[in-house]
C-alpha positions in Angstrom: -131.9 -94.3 30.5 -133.9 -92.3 28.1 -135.0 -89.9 30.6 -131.4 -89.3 31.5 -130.6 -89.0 27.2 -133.5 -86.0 27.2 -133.4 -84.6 30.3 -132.4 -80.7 28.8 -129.9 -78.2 30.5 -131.9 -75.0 31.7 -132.9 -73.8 28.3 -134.0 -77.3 27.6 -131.1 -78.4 25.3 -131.1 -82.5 25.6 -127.4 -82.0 26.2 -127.0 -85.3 27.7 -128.4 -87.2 24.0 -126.0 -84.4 22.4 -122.7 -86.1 24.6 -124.1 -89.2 23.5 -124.7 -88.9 19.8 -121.4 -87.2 19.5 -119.5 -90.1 21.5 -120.9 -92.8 18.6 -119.9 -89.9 16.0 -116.4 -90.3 17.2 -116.2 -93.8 17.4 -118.2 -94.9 13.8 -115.6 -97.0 12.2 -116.5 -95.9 8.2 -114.3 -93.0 8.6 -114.1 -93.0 4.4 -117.9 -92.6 4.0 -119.0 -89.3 2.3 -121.9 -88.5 4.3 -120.2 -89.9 7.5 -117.9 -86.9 6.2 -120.2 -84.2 5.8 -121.7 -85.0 9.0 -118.4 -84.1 10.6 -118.0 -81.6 8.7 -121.1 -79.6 9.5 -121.0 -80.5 13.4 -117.5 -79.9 14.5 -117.2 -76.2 14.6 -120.8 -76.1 16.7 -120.3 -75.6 20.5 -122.7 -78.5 22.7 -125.8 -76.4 23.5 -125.6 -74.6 19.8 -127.9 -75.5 16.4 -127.0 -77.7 14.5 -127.9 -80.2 17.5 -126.5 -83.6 16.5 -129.5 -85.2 16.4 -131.0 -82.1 14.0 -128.3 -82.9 11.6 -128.6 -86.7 11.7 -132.1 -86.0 11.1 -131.5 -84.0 8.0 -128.9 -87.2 6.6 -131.2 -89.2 7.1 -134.9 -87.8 6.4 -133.2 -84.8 3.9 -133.4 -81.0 4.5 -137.1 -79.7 5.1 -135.7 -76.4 6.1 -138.0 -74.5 9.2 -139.8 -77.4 9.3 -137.5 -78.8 11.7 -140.1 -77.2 14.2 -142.9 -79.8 13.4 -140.4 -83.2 15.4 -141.3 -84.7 18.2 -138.9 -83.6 21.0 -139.0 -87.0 22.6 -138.2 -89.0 20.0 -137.9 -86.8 16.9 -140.8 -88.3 14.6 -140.9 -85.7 11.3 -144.8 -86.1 11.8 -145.2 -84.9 15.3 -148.6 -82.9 15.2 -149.6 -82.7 19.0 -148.4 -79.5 21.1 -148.2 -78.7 24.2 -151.5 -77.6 25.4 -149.6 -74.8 27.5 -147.2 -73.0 25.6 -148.1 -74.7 22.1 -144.1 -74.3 21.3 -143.3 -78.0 21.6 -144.2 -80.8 19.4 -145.2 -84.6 20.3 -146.2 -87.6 18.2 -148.4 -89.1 21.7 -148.9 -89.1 24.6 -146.2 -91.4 25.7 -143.3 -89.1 24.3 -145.6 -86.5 26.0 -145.1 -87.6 29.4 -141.2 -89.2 29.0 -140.2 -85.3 28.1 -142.5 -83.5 30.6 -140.0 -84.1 33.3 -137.6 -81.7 31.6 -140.5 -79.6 29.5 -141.9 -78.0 33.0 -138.8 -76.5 33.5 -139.4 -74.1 30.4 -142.9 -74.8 30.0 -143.8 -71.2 31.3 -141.1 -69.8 30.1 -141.9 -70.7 26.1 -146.0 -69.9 26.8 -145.3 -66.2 27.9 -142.6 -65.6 25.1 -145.7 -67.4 22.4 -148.1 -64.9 24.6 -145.6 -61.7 23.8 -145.3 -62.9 20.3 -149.1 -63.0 19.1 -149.5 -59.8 21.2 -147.0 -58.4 19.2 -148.1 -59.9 15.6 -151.6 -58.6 16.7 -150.5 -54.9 17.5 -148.6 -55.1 13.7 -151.7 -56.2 12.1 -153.9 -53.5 14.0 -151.3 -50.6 13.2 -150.8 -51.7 9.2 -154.6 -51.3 9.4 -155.3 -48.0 10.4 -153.5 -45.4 8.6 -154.4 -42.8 10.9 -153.0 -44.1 14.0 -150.6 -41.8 16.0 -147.9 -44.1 17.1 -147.2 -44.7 13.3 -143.9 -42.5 12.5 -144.4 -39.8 10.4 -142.9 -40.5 6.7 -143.0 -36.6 5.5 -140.2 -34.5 5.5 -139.8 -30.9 6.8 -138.8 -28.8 4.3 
């Protein structure tokens, strides 16, 4: 059952935990509750595949807003203290090994994916830092004007 609940679409959305959490939205009885409300509110106009996730928003009810920190979950079971990565891409958090291993099923799908886009990224961030600190490079644009 929760293999089927994480098991993520080809850009490794959960959507089958989305359906789910969505279903019980629908069907909470306390219709009158304010923050029942707002989570209605918030999720309603988002398309299943889309952020807000469900479960991102439920997280924020429940644990409050910690803005990009969002990154740092688990992506098994969503633990705020997740600190392991993936050793591969380093893009995708874990609390252990157990959540590790239940979400690798649907990870190795994207796995290679995520580590070449981190690879294209640091090359990136590292061809910035190189540029802002030479002054004399030649593929810098030229900030003079002909007059």
């Amino acid at each position: 059952m929760i293999k089927h609940l994480i098991k993520g679409d080809i850009n490794g959305f959960p959507v089958n935990l989305e359906k789910f959490l969505r279903q019980d939205i629908r069907e909470y009885p306390y219709i009158e509750c304010s923050l029942f409300q707002q989570l209605v509110r918030t999720l309603s106009p988002v398309k299943i595949g889309d952020e807000p996730s469900a479960i991102s928003i439920i997280g924020e009810a429940v644990n409050g807003q910690r803005g990009v920190d969002n990154y740092s979950n688990c992506a098994t079971c969503g633990d705020p203290n997740a600190e392991k990565k993936c050793s591969a891409c380093k893009s995708v958090q874990y609390c252990d090994k157990t959540c590790q291993k239940l979400h690798w099923f649907t990870h190795k799908t994207i796995c290679s994916h995520l580590s070449k886009l981190n690879e294209d990224v640091q090359t990136l961030h590292l061809e910035s830092n190189s540029a802002e600190k030479d002054p004399n490079a030649t593929d810098q644009p030229s900030c003079s004007s002909k007059s």
